[in-house]
VOBA-1610 file (N, C-alpha, C; in pm, whole numbers, padded with zeros to 5 digits, always signed):
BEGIN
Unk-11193-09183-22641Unk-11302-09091-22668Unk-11434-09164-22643Unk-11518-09098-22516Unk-11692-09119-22516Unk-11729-09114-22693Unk-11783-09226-22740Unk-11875-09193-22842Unk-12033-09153-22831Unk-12032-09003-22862Unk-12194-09040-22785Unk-12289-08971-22866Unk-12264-08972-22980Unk-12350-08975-23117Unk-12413-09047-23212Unk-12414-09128-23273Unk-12492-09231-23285Unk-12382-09188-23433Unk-12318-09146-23523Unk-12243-09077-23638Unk-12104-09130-23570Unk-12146-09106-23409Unk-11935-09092-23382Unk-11971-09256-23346Unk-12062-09328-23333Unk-12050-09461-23295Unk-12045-09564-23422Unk-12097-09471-23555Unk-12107-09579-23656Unk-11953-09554-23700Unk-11915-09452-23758Unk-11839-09381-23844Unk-11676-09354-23785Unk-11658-09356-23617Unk-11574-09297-23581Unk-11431-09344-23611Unk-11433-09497-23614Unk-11320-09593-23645Unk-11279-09602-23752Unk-11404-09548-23838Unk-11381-09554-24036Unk-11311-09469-24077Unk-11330-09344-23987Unk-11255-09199-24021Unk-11123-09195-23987Unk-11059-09262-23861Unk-10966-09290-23830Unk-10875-09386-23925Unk-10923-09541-23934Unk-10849-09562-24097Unk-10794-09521-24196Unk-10916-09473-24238Unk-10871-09345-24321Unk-10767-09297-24366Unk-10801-09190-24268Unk-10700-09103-24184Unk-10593-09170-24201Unk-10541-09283-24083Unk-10386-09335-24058Unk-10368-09423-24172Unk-10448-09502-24237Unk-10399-09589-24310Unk-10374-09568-24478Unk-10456-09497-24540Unk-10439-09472-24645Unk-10396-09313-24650Unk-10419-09241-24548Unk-10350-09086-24566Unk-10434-08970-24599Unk-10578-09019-24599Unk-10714-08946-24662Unk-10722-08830-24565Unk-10746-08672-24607Unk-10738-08578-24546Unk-10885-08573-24490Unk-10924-08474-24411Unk-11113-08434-24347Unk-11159-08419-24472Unk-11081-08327-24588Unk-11225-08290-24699Unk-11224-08481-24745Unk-11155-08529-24785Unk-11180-08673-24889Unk-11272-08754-24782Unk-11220-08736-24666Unk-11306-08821-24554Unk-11443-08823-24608Unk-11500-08668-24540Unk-11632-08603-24561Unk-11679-08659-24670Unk-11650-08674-24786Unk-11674-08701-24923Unk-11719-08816-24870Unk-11666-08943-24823Unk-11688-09089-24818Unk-11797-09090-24737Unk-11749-09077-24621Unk-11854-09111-24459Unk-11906-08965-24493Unk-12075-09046-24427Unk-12158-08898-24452Unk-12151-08800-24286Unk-12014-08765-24286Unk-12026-08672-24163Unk-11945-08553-24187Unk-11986-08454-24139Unk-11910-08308-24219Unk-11793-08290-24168Unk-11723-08181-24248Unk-11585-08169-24228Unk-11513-08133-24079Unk-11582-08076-24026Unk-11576-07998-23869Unk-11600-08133-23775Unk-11701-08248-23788Unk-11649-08311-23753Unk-11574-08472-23788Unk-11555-08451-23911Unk-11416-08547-23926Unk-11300-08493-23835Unk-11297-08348-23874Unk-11166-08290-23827Unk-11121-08294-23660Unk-11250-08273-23598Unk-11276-08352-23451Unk-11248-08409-23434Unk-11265-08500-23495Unk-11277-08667-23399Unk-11099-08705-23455Unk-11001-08611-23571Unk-10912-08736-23599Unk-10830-08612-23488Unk-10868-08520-23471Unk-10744-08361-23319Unk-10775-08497-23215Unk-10947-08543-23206Unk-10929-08590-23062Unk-10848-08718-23071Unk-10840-08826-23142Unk-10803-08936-23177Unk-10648-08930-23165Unk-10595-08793-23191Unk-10448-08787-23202Unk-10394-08751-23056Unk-10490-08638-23015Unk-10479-08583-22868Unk-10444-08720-22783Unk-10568-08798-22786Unk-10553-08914-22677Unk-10465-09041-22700Unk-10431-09047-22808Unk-10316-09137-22865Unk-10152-09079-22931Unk-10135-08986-22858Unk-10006-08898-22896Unk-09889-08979-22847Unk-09789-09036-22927Unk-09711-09126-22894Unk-09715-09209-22925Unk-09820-09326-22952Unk-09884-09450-22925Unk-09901-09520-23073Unk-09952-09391-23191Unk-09964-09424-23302Unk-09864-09422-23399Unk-09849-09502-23507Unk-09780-09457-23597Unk-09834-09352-23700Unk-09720-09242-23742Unk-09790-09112-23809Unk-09821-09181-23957Unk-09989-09071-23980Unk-10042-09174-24124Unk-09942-09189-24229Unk-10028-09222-24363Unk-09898-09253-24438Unk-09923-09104-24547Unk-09782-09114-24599Unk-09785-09019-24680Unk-09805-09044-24846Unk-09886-08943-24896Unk-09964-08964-25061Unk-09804-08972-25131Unk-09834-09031-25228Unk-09728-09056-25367Unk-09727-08911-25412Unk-09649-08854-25485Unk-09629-08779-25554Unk-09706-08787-25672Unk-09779-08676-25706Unk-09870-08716-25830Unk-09989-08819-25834Unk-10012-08894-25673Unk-10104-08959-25709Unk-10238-08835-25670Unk-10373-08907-25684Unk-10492-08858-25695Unk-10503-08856-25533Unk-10597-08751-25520Unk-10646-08741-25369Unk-10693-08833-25330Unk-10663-08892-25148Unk-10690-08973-25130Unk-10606-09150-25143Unk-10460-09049-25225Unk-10397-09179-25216Unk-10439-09312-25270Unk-10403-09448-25205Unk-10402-09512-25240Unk-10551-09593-25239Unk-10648-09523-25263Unk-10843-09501-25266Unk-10836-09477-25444Unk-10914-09566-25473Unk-10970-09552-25571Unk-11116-09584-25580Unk-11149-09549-25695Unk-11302-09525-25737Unk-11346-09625-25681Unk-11379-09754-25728Unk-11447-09868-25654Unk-11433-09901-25512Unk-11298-09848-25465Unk-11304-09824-25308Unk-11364-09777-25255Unk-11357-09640-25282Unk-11475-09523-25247Unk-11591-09592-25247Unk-11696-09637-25401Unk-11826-09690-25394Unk-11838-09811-25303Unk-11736-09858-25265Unk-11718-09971-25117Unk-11755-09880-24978Unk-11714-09816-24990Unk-11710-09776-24861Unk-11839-09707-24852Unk-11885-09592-24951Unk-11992-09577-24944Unk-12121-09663-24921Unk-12103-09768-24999Unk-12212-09836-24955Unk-12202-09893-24841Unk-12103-09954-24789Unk-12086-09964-24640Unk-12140-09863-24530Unk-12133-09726-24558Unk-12169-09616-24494Unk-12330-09631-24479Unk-12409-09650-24627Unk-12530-09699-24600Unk-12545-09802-24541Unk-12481-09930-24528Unk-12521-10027-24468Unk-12545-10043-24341Unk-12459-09917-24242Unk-12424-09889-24128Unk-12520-09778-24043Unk-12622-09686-24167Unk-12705-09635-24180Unk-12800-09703-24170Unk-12830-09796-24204Unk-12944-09880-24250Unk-12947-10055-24169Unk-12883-10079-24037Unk-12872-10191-24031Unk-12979-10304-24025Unk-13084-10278-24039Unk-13196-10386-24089Unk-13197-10394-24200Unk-13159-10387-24339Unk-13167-10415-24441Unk-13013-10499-24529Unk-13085-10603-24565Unk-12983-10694-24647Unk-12915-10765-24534Unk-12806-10869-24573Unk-12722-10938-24481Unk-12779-11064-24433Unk-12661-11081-24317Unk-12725-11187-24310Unk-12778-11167-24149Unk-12766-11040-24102Unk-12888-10974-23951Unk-13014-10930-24008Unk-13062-10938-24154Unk-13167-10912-24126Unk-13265-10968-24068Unk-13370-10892-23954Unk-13481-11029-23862Unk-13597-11024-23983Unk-13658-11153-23954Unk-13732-11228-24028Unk-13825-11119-24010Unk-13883-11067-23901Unk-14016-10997-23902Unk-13968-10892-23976Unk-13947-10851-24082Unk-13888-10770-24139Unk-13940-10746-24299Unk-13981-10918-24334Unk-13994-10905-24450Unk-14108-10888-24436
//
């Protein structure tokens, strides 16, 4: 997939994780990464479209666990702030440029 949004270039790989690795549906996505549901749901049709075969299928939630699987609270506030950080890449770290301060 062309990334050619500046959302599908920060965010697009995060949603995919997600997605395959912990089992997180478009609404829990949306919740985390600040990109709406229509296109989380995009990018994981196209992600599957062009990798049909290739991937292993995500994983599946526990019975009874909480949405989002194996994500918990402090994960979430991880990732969120990551989302800002990715938002925001002149601030904090260790890229911030000197002419800055």
């Amino acid at each position: 997939m062309k990334l050619r949004t500046e959302k599908q270039r920060l965010y697009f790989e995060e949603v995919i994780r997600l997605h395959c690795e912990y089992g997180c549906g478009e609404d829990r996505i949306s919740r985390i990464i600040p990109a709406g549901h229509s296109a989380v749901s995009g990018w994981i049709a196209v992600f599957a479209a062009e990798n049909a075969g290739k991937t292993v299928p995500m994983k599946k939630q526990q019975t009874g666990s909480a949405p989002g699987g194996a994500i918990r609270g402090h994960d979430v506030k991880a990732l969120q702030a990551e989302a800002v950080r990715l938002q925001n890449p002149g601030t904090g770290g260790a890229h911030q440029r000197h002419d800055e301060e």
